[in-house]
C-alpha positions in Angstrom: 0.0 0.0 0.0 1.3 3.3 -0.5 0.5 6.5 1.4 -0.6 9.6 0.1 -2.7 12.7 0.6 -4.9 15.2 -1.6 -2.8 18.4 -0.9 -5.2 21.2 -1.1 -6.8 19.4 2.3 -3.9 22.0 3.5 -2.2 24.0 1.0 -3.0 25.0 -2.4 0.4 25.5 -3.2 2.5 23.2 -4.4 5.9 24.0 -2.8 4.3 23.8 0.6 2.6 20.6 -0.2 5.9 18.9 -1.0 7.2 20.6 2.2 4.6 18.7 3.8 4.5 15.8 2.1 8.3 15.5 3.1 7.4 16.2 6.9 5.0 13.7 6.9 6.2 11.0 5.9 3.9 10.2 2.9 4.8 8.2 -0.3 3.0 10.3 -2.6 0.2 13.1 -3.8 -3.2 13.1 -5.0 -3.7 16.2 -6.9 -7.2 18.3 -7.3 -6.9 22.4 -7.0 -3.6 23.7 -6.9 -3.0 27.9 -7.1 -6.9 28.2 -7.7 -7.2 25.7 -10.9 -8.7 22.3 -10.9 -6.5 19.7 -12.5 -5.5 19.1 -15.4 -5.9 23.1 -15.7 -2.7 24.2 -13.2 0.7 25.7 -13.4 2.3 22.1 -14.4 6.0 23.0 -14.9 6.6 24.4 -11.4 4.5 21.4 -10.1 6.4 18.8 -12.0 9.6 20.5 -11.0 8.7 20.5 -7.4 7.5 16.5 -7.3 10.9 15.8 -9.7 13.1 17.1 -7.1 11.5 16.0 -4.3 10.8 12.1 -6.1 7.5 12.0 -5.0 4.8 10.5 -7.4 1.6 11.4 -8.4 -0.8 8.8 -7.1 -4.1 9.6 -8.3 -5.7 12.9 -9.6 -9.0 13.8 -9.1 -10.0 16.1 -11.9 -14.1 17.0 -11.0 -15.4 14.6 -13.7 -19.0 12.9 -13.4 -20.1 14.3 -10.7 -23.3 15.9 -12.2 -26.6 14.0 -12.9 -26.5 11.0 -15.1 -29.7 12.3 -16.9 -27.8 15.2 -18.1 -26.1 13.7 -21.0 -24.6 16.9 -22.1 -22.5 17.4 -19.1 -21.1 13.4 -18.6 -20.2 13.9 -22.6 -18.0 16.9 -22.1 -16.4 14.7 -19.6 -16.3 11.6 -21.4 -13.9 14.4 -23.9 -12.1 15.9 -21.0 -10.9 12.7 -20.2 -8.3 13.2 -23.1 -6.7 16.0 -21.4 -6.7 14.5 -17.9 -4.9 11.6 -19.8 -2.2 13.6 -21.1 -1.6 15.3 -17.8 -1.5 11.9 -16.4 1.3 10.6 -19.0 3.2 14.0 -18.1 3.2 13.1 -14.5 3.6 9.8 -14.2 -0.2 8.8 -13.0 -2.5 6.1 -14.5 -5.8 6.9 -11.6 -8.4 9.6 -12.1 -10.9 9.7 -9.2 -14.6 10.4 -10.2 -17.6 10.9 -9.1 -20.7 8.7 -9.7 -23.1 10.7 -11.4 -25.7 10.8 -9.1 -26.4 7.5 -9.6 -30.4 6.7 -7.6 -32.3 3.5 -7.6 -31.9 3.2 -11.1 -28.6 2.5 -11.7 -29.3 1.9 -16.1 -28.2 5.8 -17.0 -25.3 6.0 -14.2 -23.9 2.6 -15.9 -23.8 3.5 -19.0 -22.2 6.3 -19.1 -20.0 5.0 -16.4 -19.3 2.1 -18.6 -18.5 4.4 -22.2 -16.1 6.2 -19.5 -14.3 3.1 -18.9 -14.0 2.0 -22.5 -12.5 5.3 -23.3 -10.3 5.4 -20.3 -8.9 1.8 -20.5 -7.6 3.5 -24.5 -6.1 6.3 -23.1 -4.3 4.2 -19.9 -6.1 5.1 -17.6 -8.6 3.3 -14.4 -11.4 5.0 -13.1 -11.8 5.0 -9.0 -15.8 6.4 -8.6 -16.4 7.2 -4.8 -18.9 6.5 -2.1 -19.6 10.5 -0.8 -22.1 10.5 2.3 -23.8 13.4 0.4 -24.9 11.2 -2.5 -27.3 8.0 -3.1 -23.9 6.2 -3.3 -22.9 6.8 0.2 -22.4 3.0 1.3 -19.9 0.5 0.2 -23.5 -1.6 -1.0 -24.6 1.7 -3.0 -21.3 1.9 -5.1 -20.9 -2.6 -5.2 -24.2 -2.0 -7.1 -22.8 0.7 -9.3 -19.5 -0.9 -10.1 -21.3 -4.3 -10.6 -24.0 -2.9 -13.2 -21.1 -1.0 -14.9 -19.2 -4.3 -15.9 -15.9 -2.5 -16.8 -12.5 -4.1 -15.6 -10.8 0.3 -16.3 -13.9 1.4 -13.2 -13.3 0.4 -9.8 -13.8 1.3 -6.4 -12.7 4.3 -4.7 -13.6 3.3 -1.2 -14.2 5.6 1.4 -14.9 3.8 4.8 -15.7 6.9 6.6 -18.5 8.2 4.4 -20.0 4.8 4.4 -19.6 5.0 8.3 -21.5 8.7 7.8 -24.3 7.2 6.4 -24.8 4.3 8.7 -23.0 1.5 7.2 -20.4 -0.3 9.2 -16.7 0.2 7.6 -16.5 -3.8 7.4 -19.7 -4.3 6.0 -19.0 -1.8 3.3 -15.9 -3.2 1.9 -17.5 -6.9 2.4 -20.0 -5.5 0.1 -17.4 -4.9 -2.7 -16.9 -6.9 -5.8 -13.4 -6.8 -5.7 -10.4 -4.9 -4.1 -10.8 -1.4 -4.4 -8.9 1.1 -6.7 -7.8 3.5 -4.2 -9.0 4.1 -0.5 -9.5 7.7 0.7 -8.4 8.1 3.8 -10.5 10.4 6.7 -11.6 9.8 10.7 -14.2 11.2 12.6 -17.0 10.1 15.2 -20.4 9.9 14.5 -22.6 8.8 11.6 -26.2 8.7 10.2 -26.8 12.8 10.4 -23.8 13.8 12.9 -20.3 14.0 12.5 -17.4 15.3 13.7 -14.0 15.3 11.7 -10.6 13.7 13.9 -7.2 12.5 13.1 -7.0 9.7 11.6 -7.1 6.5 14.5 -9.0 8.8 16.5 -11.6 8.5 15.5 -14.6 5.6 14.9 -13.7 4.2 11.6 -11.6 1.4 13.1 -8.1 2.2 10.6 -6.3 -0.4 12.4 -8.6 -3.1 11.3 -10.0 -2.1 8.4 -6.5 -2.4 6.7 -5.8 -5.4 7.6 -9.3 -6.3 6.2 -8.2 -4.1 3.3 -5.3 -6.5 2.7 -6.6 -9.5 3.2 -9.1 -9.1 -0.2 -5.7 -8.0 -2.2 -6.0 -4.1 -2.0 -2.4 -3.1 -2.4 -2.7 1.0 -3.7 -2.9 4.2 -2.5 -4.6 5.2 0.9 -5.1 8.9 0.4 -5.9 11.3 3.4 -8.8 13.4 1.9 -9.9 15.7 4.9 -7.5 17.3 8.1 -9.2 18.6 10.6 -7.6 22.0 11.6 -5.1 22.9 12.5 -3.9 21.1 9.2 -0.2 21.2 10.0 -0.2 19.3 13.2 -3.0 17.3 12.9 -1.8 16.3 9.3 1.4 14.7 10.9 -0.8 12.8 13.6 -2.6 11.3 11.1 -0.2 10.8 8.5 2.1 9.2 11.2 -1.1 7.2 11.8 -1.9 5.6 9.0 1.8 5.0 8.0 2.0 2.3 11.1 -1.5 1.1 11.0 -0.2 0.1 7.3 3.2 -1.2 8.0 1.4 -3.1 10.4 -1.3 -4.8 8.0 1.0 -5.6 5.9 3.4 -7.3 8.0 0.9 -9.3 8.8 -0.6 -10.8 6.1 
């Protein structure tokens, strides 16, 4: 497994994000804003000089695509096309996984698939995997929600991008949530808190209620072996970023030790 974090969770810019990234420990970066853009639309050449010097990869970018309504064609089409730049941003930097949303996907999951499915056919010719998320602010909140997704999707280039604590949000039990799961995820984004089911109150990561320990040694006991990205740091971001960072880089050790 290798550790990583999406930066702007405590910078936007992208010296200080390698200065952190250093501090902390981490094996790599998942990028989204950076100075005010949205990848793949950011000052690359200082970014790639920054991660070139420092020999950190790019584990994952996360780029805003499908996260509208899969009943507005229009907007999943002009993603379906953006993926080409995303792709060549991802060649430039070294990084084969886009994070995406899941359109909105309800009850009926036929729309949702399909254009879920015509964005894995075009991803898998440009290089590149597809890791849609569970978000506790969507119908596809639980670990079940997105298995459903994924399995009426049917493409080998979309997978999981697993987010235990969202699942744990919306009432699902971490464990239950990953059990629910085809296959081993994509990429698992990383977040604690306490709470769930209306309430919740960000913490450091194993401080919280997910259960980190044990959910990654569940985690790598169905064959997940990618990035674990921290996604949210509760303030102050500095010190509470190397808690958690510190964290989840011995809860993983750990796991996979003993497997």
């Amino acid at each position: 497994m290798t550790t990583a974090w999406t930066t702007d969770a405590a910078t936007p810019d992208a010296a200080r994000a390698v200065r952190l990234t250093l501090l902390w420990g981490l094996d790599g970066v998942a990028l989204r804003t950076l100075g005010g853009g949205r990848v793949p639309n950011v000052n690359e050449a200082p970014l790639r000089r920054r991660l070139d010097e420092a020999e950190l990869p790019v584990v994952a970018v996360d780029p805003g695509l499908f996260e509208g309504a899969a009943s507005a064609r229009a907007g999943w089409m002009d993603d379906l096309a953006a993926l080409d730049e995303t792709a060549a941003f991802c060649v430039r930097l070294g990084c084969g996984l886009v994070r995406i949303g899941a359109l909105a996907a309800g009850p009926d999951l036929g729309g949702a698939a399909d254009a879920l499915r015509q964005a894995g056919e075009r991803a898998a010719r440009l290089g590149l995997r597809l890791a849609v998320r569970n978000d506790a602010q969507t119908a596809v909140a639980t670990g079940a929600a997105l298995a459903d997704l994924l399995g009426a999707t049917g493409h080998p280039a979309v997978g999981a991008d697993w987010r235990p604590a969202d699942a744990l949000m919306a009432g699902e039990a971490p464990a239950d949530g990953l059990a629910a799961l085809a296959r081993a995820p994509l990429c698992v984004g990383v977040q604690d808190g306490h709470g769930g089911g209306g309430g919740w109150t960000p913490a450091a990561v194993g401080e919280g209620s997910v259960g980190w320990e044990r959910h990654l040694a569940a985690l790598v006991q169905v064959g997940f072996g990618g990035p674990l990205v921290i996604d949210a740091i509760p303030h102050p971001a500095r010190s509470v970023g190397l808690t958690s960072s510190t964290a989840l880089i011995g809860a993983a050790r750990r796991a996979e030790h003993q497997k």
